[in-house]
PDB file of N, CA, C and O in Angstrom:
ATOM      1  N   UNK A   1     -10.413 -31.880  -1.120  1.00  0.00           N
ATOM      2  CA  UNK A   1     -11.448 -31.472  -0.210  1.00  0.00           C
ATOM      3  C   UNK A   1     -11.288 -29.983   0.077  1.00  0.00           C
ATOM      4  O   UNK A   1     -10.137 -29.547   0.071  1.00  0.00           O
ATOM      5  N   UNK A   2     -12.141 -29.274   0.290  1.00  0.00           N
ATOM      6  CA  UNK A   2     -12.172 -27.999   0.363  1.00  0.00           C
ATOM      7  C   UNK A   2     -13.379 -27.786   1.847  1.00  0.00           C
ATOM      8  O   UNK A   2     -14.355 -28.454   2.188  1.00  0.00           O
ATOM      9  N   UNK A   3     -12.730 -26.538   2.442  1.00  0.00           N
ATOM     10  CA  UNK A   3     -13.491 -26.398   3.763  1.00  0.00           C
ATOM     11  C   UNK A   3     -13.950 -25.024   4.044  1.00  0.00           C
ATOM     12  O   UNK A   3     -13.574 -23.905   3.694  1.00  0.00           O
ATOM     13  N   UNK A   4     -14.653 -25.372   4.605  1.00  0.00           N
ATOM     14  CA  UNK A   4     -15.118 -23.568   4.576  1.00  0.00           C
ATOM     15  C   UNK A   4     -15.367 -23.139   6.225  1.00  0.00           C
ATOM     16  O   UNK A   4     -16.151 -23.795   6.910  1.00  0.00           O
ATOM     17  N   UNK A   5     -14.536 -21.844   6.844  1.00  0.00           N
ATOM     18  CA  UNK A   5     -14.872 -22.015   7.767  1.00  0.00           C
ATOM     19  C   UNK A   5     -15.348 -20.595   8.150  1.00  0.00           C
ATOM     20  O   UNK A   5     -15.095 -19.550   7.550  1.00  0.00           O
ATOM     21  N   UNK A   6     -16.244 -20.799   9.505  1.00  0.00           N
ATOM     22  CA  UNK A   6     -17.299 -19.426   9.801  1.00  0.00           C
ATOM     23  C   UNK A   6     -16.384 -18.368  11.256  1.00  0.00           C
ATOM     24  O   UNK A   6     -15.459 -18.803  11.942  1.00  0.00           O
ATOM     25  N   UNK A   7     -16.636 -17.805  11.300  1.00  0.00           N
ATOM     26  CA  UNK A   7     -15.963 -16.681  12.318  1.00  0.00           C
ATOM     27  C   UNK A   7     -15.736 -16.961  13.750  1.00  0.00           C
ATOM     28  O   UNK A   7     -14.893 -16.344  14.402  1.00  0.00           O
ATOM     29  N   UNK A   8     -16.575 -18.001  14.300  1.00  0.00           N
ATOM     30  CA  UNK A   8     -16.310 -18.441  15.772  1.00  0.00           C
ATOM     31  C   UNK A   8     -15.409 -19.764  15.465  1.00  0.00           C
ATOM     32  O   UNK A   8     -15.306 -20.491  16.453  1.00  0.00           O
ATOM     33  N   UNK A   9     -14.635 -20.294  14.119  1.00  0.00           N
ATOM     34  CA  UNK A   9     -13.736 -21.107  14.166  1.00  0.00           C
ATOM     35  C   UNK A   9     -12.728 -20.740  14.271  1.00  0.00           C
ATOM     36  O   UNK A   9     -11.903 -21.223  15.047  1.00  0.00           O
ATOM     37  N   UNK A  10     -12.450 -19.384  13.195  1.00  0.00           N
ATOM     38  CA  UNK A  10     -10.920 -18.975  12.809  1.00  0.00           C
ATOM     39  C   UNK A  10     -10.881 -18.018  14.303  1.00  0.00           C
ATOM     40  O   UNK A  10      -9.743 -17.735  14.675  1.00  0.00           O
ATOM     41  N   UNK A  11     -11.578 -17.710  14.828  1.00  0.00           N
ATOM     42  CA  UNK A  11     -11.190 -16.411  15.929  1.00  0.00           C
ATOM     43  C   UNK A  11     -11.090 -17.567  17.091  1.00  0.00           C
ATOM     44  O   UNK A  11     -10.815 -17.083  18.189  1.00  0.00           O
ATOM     45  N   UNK A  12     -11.204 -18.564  17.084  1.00  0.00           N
ATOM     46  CA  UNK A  12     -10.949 -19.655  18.973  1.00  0.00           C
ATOM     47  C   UNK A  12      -9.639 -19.757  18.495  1.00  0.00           C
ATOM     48  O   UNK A  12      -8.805 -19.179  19.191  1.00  0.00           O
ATOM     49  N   UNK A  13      -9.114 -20.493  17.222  1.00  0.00           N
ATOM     50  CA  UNK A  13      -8.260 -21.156  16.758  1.00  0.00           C
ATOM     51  C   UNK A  13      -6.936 -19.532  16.989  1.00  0.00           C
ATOM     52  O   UNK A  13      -5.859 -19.609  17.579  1.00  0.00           O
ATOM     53  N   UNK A  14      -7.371 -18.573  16.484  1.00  0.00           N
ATOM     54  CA  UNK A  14      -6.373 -17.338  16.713  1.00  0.00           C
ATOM     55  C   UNK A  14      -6.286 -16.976  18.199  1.00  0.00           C
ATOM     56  O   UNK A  14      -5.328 -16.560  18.851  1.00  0.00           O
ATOM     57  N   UNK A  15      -7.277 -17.190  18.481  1.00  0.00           N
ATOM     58  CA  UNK A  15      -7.092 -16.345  19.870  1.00  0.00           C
ATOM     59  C   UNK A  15      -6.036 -17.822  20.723  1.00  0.00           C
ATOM     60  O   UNK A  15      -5.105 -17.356  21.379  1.00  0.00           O
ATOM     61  N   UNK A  16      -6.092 -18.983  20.746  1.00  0.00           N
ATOM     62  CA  UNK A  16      -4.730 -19.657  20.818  1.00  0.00           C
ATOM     63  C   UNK A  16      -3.388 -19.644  20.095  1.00  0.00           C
ATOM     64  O   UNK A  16      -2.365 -20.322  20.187  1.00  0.00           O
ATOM     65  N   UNK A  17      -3.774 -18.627  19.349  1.00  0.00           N
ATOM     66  CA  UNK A  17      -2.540 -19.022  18.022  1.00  0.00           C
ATOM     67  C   UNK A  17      -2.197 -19.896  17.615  1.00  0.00           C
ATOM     68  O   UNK A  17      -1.081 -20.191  17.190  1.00  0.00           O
ATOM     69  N   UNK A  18      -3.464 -20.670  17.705  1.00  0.00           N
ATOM     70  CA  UNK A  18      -2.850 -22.166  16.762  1.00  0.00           C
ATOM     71  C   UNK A  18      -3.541 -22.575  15.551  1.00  0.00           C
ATOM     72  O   UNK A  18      -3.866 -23.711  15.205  1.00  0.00           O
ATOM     73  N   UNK A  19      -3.720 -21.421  14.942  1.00  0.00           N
ATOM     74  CA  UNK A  19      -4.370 -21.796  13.284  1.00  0.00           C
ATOM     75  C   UNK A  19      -3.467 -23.120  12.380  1.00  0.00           C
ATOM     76  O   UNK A  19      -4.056 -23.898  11.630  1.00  0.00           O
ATOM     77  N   UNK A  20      -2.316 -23.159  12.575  1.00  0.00           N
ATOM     78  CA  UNK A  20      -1.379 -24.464  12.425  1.00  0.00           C
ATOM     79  C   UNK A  20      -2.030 -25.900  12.538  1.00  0.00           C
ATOM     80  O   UNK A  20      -1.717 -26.895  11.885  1.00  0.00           O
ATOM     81  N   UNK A  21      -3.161 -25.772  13.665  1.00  0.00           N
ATOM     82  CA  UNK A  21      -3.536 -27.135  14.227  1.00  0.00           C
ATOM     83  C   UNK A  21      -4.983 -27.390  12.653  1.00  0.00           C
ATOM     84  O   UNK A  21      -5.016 -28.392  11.939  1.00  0.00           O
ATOM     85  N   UNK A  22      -5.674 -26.533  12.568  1.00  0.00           N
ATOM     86  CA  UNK A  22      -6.130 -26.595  11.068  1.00  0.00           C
ATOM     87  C   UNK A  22      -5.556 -27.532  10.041  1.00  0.00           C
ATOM     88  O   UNK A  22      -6.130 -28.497   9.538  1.00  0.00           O
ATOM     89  N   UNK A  23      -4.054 -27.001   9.753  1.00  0.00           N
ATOM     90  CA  UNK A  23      -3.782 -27.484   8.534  1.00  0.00           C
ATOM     91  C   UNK A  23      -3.052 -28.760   8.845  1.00  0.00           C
ATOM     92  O   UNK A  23      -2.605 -29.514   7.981  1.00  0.00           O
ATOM     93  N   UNK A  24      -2.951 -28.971  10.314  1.00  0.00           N
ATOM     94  CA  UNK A  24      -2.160 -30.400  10.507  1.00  0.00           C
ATOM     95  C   UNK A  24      -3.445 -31.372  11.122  1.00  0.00           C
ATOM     96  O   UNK A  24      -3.122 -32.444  11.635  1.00  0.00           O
ATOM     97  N   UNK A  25      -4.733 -31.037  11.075  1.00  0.00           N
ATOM     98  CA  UNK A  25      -6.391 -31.754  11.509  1.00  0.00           C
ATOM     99  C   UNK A  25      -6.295 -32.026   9.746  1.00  0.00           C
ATOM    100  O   UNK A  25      -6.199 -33.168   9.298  1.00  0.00           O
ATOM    101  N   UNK A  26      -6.329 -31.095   9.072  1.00  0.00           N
ATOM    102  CA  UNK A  26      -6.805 -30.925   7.257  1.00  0.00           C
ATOM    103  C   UNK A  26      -5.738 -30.830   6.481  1.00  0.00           C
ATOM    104  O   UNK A  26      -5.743 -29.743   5.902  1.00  0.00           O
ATOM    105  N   UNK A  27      -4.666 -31.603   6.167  1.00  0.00           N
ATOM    106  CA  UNK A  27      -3.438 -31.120   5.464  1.00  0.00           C
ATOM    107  C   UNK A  27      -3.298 -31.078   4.217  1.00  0.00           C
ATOM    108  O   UNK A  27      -2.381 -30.504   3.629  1.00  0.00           O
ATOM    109  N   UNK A  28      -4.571 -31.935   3.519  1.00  0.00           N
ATOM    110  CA  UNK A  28      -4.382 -32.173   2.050  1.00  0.00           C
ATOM    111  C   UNK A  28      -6.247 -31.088   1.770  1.00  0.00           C
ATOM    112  O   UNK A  28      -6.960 -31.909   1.193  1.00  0.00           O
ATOM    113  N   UNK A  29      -6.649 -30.448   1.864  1.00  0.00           N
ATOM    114  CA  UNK A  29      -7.572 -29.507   2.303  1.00  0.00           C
ATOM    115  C   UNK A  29      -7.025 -28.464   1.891  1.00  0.00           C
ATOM    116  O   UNK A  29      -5.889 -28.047   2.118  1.00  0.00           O
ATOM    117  N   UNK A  30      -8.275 -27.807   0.950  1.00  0.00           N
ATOM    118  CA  UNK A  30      -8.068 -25.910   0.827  1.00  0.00           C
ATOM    119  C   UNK A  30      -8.897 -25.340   1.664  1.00  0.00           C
ATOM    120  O   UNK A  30      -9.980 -25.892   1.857  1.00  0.00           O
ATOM    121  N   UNK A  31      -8.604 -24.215   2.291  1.00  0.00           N
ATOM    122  CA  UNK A  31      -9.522 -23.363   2.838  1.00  0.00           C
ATOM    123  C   UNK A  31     -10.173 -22.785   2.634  1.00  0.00           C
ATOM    124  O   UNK A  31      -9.985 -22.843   1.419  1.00  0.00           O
ATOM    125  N   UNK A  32     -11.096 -22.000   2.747  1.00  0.00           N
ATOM    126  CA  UNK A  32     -11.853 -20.578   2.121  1.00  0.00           C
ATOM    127  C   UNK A  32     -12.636 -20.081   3.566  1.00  0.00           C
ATOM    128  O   UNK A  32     -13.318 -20.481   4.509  1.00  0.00           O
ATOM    129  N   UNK A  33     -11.953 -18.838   2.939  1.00  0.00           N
ATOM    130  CA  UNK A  33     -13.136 -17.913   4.175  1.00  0.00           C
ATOM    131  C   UNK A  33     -13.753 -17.046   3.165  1.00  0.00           C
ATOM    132  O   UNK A  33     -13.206 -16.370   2.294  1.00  0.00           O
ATOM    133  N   UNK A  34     -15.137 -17.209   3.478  1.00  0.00           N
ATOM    134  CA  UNK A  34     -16.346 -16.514   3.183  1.00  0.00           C
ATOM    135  C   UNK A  34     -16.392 -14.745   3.223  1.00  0.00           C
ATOM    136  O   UNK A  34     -16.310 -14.093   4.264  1.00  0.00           O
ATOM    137  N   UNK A  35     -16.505 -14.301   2.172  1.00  0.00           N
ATOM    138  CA  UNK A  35     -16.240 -12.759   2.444  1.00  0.00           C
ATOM    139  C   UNK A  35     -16.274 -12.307   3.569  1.00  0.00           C
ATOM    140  O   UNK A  35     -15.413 -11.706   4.211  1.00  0.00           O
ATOM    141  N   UNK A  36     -18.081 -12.827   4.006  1.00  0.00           N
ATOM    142  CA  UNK A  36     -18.788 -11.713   5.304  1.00  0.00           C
ATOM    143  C   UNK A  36     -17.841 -12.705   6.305  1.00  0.00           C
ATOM    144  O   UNK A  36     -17.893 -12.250   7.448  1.00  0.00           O
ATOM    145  N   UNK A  37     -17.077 -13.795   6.238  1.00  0.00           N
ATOM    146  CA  UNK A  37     -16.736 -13.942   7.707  1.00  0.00           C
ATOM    147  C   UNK A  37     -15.031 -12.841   7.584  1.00  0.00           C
ATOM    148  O   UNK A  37     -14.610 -12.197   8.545  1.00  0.00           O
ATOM    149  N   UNK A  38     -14.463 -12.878   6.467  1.00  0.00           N
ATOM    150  CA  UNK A  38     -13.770 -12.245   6.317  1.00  0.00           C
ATOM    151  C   UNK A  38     -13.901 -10.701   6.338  1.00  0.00           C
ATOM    152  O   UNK A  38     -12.909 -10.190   5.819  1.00  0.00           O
ATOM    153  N   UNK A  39     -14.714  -9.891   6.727  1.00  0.00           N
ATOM    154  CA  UNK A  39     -15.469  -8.907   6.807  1.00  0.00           C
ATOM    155  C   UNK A  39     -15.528  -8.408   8.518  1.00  0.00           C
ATOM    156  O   UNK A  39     -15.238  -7.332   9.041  1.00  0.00           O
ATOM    157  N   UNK A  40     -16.137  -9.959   9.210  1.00  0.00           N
ATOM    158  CA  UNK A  40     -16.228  -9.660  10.529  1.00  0.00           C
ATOM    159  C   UNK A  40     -14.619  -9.754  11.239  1.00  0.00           C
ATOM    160  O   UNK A  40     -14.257  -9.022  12.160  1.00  0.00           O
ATOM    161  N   UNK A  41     -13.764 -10.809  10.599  1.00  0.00           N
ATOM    162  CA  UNK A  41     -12.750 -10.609  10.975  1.00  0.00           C
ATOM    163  C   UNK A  41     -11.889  -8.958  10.970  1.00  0.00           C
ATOM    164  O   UNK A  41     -11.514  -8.547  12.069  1.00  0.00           O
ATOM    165  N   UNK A  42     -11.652  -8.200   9.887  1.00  0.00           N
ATOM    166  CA  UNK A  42     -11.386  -7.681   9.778  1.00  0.00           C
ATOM    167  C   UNK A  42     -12.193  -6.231  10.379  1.00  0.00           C
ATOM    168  O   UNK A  42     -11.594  -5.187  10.122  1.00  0.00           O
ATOM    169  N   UNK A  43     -13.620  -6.090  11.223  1.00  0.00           N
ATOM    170  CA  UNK A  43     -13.755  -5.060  11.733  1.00  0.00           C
ATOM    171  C   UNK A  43     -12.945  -5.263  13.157  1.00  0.00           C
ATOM    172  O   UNK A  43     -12.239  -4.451  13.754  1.00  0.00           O
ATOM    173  N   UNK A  44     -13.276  -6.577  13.488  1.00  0.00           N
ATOM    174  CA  UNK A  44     -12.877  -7.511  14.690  1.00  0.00           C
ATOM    175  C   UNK A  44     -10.931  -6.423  14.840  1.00  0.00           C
ATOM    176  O   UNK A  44     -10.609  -5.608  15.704  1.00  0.00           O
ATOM    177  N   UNK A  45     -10.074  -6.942  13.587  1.00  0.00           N
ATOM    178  CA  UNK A  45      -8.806  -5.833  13.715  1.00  0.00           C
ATOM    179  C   UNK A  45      -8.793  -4.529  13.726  1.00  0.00           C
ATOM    180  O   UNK A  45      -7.868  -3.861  14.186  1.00  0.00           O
ATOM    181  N   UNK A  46      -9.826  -4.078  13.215  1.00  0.00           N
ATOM    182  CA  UNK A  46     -10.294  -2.330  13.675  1.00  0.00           C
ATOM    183  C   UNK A  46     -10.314  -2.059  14.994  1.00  0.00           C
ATOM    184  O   UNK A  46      -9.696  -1.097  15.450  1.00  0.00           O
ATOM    185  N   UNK A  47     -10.988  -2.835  15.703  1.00  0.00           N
ATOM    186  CA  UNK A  47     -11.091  -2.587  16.918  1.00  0.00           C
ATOM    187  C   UNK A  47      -9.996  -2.674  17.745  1.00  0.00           C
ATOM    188  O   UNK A  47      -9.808  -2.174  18.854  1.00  0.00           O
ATOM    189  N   UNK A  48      -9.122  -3.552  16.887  1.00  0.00           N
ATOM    190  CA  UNK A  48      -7.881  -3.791  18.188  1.00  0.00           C
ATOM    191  C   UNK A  48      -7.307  -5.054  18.792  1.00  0.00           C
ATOM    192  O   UNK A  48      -6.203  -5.210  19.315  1.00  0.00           O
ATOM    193  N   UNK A  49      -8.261  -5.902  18.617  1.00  0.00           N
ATOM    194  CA  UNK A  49      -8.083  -7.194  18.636  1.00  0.00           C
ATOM    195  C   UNK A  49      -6.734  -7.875  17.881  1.00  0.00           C
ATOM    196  O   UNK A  49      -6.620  -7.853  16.655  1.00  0.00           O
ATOM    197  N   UNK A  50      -5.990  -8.323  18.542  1.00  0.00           N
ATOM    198  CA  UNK A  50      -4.877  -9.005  18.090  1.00  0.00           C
ATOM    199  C   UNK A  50      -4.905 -10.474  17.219  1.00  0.00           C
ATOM    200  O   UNK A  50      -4.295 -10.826  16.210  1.00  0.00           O
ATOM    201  N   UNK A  51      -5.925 -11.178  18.108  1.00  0.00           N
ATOM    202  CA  UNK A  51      -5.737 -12.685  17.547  1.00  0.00           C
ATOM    203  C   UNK A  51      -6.051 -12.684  15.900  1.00  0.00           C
ATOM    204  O   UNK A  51      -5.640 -13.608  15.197  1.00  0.00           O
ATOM    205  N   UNK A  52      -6.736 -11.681  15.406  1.00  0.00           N
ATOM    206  CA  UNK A  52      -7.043 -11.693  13.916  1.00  0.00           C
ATOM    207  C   UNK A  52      -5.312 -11.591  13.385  1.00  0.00           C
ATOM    208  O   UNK A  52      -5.336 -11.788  12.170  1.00  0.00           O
ATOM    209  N   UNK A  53      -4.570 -11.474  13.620  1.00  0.00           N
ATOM    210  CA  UNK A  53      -3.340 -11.448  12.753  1.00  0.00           C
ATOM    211  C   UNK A  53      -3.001 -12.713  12.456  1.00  0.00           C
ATOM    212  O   UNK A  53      -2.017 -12.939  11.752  1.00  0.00           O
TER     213      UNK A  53
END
């Protein structure tokens, strides 16, 4: 199974720091992030924002 997830998932899930809870909800699951959400993440760390790490 493969999942795809959009920018208001991976940034709730970071901003708890619990991206972990992902792969233990989906454990046998690949991920993919989508360029443009990978895009917004990464202006999102321009700015300063921590939880993107």
């Amino acid at each position: 199974m493969s999942l795809v997830f959009d920018t208001d998932v991976l940034s709730t899930f970071g901003k708890i720091k619990r991206l972990d809870l992902l792969r233990g909800l989906f454990p046998n699951a690949r991920f993919f992030i989508p360029p443009s959400v990978y895009n917004d993440l990464f202006k999102a760390r321009e700015r300063g924002y921590e939880f993107v790490d």
